[in-house]
N, C-alpha and C positions, 0 to 999 in steps of 0.2 A: 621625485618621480612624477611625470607628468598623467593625465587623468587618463591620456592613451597608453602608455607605457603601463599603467596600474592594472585597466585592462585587459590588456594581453597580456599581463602576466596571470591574471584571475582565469584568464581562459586555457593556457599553455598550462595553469593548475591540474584545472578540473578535466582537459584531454588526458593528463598524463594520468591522474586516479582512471579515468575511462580505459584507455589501453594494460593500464595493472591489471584492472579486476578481470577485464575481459581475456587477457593472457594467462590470466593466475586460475581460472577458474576450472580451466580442463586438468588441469594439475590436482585442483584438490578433490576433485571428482575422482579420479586416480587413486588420491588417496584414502578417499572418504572406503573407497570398495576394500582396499588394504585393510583397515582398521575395521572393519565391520561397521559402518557407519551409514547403514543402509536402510531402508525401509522397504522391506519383504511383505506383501500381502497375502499370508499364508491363511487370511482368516475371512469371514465373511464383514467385517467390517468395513475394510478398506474398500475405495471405489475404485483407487488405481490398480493396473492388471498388471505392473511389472515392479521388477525391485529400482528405487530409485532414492541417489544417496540422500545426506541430510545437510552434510553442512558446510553448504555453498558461503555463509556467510563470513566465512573464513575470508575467501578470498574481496569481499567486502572489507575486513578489516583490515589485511593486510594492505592492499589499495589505500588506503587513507592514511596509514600510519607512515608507508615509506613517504608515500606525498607530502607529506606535512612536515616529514623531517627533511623532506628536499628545499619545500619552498617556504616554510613557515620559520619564525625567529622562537627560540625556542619559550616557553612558559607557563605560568603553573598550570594553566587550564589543556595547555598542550599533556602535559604531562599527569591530570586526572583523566584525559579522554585513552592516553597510550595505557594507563596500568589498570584502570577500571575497568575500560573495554577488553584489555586484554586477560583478565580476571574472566568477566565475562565469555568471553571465546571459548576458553580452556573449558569452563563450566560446561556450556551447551555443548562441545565434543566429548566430553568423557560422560555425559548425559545421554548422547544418541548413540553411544556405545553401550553402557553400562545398565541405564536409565535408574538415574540418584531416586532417592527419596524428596518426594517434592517439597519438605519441608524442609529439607538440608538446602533447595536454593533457593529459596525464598530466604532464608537466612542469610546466602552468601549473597543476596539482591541486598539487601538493607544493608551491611557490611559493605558493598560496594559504594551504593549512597550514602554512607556515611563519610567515608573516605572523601567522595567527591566533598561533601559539605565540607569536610574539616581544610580540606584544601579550598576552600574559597567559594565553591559555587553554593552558594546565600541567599535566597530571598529573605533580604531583612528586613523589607520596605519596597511599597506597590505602589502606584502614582495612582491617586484616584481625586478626580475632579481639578488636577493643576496644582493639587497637595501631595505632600508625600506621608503616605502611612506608614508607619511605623509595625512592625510585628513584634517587637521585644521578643518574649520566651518563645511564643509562637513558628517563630522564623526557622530554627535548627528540625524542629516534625514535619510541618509545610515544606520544606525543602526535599525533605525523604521523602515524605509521601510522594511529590511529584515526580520525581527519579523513579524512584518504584513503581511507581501508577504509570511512568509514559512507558519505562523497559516492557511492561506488562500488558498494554494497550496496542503494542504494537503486534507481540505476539496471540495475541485475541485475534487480532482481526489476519491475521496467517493462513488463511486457510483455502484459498484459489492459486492457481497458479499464476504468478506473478503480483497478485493482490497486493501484500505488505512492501515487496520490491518498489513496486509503481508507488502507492501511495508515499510510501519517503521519499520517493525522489520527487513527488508533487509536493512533499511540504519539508523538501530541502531548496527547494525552489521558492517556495514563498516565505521561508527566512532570508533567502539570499538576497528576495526583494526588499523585504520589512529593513534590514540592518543596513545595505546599500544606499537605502533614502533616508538612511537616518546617520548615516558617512562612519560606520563602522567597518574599519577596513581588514583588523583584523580576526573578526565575524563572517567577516566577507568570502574573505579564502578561506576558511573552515568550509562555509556552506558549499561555494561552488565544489569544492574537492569531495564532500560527500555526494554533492548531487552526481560529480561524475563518476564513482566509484558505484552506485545506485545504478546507472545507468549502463555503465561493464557488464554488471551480472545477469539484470534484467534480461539479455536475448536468451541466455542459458535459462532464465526461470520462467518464462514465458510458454502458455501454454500452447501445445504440451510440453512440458517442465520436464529438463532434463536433470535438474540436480534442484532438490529445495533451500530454502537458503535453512532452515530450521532455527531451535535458540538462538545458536552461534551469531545467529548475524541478525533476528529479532531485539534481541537483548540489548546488542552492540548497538543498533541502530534508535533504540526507543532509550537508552542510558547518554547516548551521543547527542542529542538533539532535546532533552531536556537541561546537557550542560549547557550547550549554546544557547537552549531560548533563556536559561538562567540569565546567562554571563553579557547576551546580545538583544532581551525583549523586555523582559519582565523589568526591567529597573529604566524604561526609554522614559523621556523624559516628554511624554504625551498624558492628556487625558484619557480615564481608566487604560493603564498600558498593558493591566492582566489580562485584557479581554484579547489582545493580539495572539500569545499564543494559543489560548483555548479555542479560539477559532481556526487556527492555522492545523490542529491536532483534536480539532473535533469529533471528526467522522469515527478514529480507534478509541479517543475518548468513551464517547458517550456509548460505542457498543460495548464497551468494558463494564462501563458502570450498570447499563440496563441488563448482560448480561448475572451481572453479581446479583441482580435486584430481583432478576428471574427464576434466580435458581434458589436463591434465599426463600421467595415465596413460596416457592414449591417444594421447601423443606430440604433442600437439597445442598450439599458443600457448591462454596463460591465457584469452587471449580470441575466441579463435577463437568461432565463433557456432554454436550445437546447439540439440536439443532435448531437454537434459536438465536442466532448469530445474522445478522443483517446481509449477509451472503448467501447464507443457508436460506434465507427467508425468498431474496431472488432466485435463488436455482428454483425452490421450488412452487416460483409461480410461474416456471417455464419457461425462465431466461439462459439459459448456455453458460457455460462457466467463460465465454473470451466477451457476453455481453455482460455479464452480472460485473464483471472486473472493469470493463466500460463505463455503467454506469458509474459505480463507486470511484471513478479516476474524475470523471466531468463532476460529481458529489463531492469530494475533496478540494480540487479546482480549484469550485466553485468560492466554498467555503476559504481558501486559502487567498484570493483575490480579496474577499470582503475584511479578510484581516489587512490585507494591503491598505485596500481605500478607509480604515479606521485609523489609520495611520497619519499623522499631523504633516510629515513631509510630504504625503501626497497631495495632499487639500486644506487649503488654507481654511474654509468656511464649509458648511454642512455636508463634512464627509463623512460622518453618520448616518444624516439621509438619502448621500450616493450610495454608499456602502448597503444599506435598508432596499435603494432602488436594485443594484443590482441582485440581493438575493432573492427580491420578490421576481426580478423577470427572470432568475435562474429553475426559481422553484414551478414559474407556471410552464418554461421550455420542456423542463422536466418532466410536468405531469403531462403533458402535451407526446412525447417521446415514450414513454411509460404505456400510454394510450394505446399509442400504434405499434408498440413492441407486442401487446399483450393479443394483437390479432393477427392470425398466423399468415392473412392477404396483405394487409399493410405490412407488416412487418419486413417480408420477401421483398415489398416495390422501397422499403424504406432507402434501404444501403449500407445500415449497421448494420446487418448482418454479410456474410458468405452467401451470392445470388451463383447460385447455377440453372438459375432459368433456361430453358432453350426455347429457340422460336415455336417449336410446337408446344412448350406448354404456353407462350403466352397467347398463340392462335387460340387454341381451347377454352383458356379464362376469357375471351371475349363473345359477346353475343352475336348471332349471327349478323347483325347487320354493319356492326363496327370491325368484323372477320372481312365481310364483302368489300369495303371501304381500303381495308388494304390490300385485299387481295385486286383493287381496282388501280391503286396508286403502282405495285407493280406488274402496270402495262396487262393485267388480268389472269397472270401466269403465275402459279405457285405449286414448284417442284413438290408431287406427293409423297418425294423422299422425306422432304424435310418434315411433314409432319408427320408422318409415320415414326421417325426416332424420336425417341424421349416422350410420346405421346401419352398424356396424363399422369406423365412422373411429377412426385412433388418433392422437394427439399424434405429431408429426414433432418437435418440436423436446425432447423429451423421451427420446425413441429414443436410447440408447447409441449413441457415435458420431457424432454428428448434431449441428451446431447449429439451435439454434431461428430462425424468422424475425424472433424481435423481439429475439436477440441480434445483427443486421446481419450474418451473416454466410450461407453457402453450408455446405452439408450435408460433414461429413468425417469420415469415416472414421479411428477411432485404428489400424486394422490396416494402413492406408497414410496413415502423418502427411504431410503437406506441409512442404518448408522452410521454415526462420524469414525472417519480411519481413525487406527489411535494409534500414526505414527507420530503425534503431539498433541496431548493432551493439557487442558487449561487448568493445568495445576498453578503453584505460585508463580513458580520461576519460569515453567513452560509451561504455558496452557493453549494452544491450538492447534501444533501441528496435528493433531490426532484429526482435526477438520479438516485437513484437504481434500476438494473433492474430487482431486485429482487421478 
């Protein structure tokens, strides 16, 4: 097969998971309401104001699995992501029916992980320095824990609409790049097929969210992309090759961990449900739930690039100090953006947000003499109509504090947050959806 032909088959892949998920997904919405699988805000927790189902991720998994058995040759890793995952699925839907005891999945998460381990997915050995290390006994709990820890990281950070969606599809993307420059081909169409099946559900989960993806497709997605970085990152044959995916799976990483570490301090179960969630913390410095999920997309990105350029097929020679260059001019864009997000003038002239500016409000933010100035460039005439409408309206959904109306949500205040919904809770096996702020 020639390098073009491999190509268009990678991409004729990941359209057809695309057109799955995004076909499949009005369906299981359908069924999600059938089966009671819904998320009713009958209570004052929840922030969303209407019933909305849970488990879109269905149609995520289903997407991947027929694709793979289309285009993929068959094999064991094929066949730990179909019965794991699909372990997984069954769980998170008869959980947002029923809702299990959180220790009963947690139990069947490690049960899962083990599964995958004893079928092959292994870290027995990390490249570190041009060496390979060895984990002996080490290797079969290291393995689980990171199955477990990434199913679980993904469902942490669940909690925006479209939040968890986007970011795997930004770090199915940056597997798809790590493993392609390092000519693993069939890593390759695994990743591109999730990336497109990610990308299906995505319009449907996008705020405002018409169906969440919930466990069902947290689980699948965060159990799925720890076998591949097992099977396609972790054992590359680069200096420290660990570092590729912890970077590429940073951003639910590390809110998972500082999460645990938060609630521990505070005397509290691991998973007890707060809002101290790196999402929570944007909404409420008065970023919008469609900017906070922004941020956090260009946050991942970011971070997902710098595992790219640590990668020895990218750069022959100090691609740790490109890799350094770039996150340091990502992190000063950042606070730079950050800056002008947090004041509600710049923010409006920025263009990350929703501008409904009209000419009279912007006549009025000007002073009189830069008023007169345009009012001189058009030839001296300025219909009193125009600034009579809209005159001294400002954007509400742009206001610190505030959602927008075409983020589907009601105006709130970060100086009095609201509790977390608790249509998913950060228990073992499901801990976030209870955070949406949807």
């Amino acid at each position: 097969m020639s390098i073009l032909t491999g190509v268009i088959f990678v991409v004729v892949a990941a359209v057809c998971a695309f057109l799955l998920a995004y076909v499949m997904t009005p369906a299981v919405r359908v069924l999600a309401f059938r089966i009671g699988a819904v998320d009713v805000p009958l209570d004052g927790r929840r922030i969303h104001k209407k019933p909305i189902p849970r488990i879109g991720g269905l149609s995520i998994y289903l997407a991947f699995t027929v694709t793979t058995m289309l285009f993929c040759d068959f094999s064991r890793e094929l066949v730990t992501l179909w019965v794991g995952g699909g372990v997984l699925v069954i769980l998170g839907i008869i959980d947002d029916v029923v809702r299990l005891n959180a220790w009963i999945k947690f139990i069947v998460q490690l049960v899962v992980a083990g599964f995958a381990v004893a079928n092959g997915t292994l870290i027995d050995h990390v490249n570190v320095g041009g060496g390979y290390v060895s984990l002996g006994v080490m290797s079969i709990p290291l393995s689980v824990l990171w199955i477990a820890g990434l199913m679980n990281a993904i469902n942490f950070i669940d909690g925006l609409d479209g939040l968890a969606c986007g970011v795997s599809a930004i770090s199915s993307l940056s597997l798809l790049a790590v493993v392609t420059l390092h000519g693993d081909t069939v890593s390759t169409l695994l990743c591109a097929i999730m990336l497109g099946a990610c990308f299906g559900f995505l319009p449907f989960n996008s705020n405002p969210a018409r169906i969440f993806m919930g466990d069902t497709g947290a689980l699948f997605l965060g159990f799925s992309f720890a076998v591949l970085s097992v099977q396609g990152v972790f054992k590359l044959h680069t200096v420290l090759a660990f570092i590729v995916p912890l970077m590429i799976f940073a951003l639910p990483l590390f809110d998972m961990i500082f999460a645990i570490i938060r609630r521990l301090c505070a005397k509290k179960s691991p998973f007890a449900p707060d809002r101290g969630h790196i999402h929570h913390r944007l909404i409420d410095m008065g970023f919008t739930q469609k900017e906070s999920v922004k941020i956090l997309y260009a946050l991942c990105g970011t971070l997902g690039l710098v595992a790219v350029f640590c990668s020895e097929a990218m750069f022959e020679e100090h691609r740790f100090l490109k890799a350094l260059a770039i996150a340091l001019i990502a992190v000063a864009l950042a606070a730079v953006n950050i800056i002008i997000m947090k004041n509600p003038e710049t923010r409006r002239h920025s263009g990350l947000t929703e501008d409904d500016m009209t000419t009279a409000d912007y006549i009025h933010e000007l002073d009189p003499e830069k008023a007169h100035k345009i009012e001189m460039h058009n030839g001296g005439v300025i219909d009193p109509a125009i600034l009579a409408e809209g005159a001294g309206t400002e954007s509400q959904g742009d206001a610190p504090g505030t959602q927008n109306d075409a983020d589907g949500n009601d105006a709130q205040s970060p100086a009095a947050p609201q509790p977390e919904a608790e249509n998913k809770d950060e228990e073992p096996a499901q801990p976030n959806e209870t955070e949406k702020i949807s």
